[in-house]
C-alpha positions in Angstrom: 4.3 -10.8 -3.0 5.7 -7.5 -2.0 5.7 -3.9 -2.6 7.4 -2.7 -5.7 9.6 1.1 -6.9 8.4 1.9 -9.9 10.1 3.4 -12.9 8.9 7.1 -11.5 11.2 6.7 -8.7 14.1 6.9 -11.0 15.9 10.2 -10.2 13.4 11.1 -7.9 15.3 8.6 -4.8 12.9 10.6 -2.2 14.3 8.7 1.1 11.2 9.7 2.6 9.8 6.0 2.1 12.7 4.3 3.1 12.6 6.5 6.9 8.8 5.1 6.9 9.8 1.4 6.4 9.5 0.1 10.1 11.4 -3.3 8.7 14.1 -1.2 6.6 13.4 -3.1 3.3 13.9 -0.1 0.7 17.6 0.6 0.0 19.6 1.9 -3.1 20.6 3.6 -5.2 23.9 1.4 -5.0 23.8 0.0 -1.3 21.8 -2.9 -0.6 21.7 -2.1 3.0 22.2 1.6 3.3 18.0 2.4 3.0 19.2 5.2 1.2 22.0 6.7 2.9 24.5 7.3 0.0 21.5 9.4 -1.5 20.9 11.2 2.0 25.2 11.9 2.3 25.8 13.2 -1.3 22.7 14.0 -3.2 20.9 12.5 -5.7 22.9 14.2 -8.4 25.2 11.9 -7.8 23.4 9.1 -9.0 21.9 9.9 -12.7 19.4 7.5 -13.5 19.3 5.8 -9.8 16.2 4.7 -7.5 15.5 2.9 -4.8 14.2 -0.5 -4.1 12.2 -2.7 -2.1 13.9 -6.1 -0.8 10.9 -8.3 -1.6 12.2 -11.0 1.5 12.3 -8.3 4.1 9.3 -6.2 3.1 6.2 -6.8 5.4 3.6 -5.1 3.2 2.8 -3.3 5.3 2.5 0.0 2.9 3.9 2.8 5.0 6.3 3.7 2.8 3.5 4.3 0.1 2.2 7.6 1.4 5.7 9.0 1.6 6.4 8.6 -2.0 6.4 12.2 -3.7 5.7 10.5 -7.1 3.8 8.0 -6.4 6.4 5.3 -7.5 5.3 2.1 -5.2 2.8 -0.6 -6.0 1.4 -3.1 -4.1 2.6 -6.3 -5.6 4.1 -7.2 -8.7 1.3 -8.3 -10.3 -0.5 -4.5 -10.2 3.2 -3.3 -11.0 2.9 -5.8 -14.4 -0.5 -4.7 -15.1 0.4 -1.2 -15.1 3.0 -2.0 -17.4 5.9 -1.6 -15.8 7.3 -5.1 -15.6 10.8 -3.8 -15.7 10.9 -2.9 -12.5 9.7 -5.9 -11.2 12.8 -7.4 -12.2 15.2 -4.4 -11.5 13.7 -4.4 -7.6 14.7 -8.3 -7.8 17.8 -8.5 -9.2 19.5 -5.3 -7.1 19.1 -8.0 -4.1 20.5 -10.8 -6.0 17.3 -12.6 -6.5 15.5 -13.7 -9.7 11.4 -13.0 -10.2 9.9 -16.2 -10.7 
């Protein structure tokens, strides 16, 4: 199990979650290892319809990051994510590190 971005992170990208991360798990919009630099250097304008996500094999669940979220876009596992009906992404956070939600 591991923390999830929710669909109110898109265009939002606040970094402010990804500074918190003591493990440096949450990266995007485009970089799967920049924890949100591209958005830092040129601006989330640049990236219409981008977020950030949470690599579910690094994250320690540790839920810093989840106070830092302006929108409140993290939940705590998947299965909260699914129940609040945002199943999407669940699968998005997945796939942008190459993996597949079982």
């Amino acid at each position: 199990m591991s923390f999830i971005i929710g669909k109110s992170c898109v265009d939002c990208m606040d970094t402010a979650c990804a500074n918190a991360c003591p493990v440096d798990c949450i990266h995007g919009p485009i970089n799967v290892g920049g924890s949100g630099a591209e958005v830092a250097a040129q601006g989330k304008e640049a990236f219409p319809g981008g977020q950030l996500y949470i690599d579910p094999d690094t994250c320690i669940n540790c839920g810093a990051c989840v106070p830092e979220c302006p929108v409140s876009a993290i939940y705590e596992d998947e299965d909260i994510a699914i129940k609040a009906g945002d199943e999407e992404s669940v699968h998005k956070n997945y796939e942008f590190f190459g993996l597949k939600y079982a």
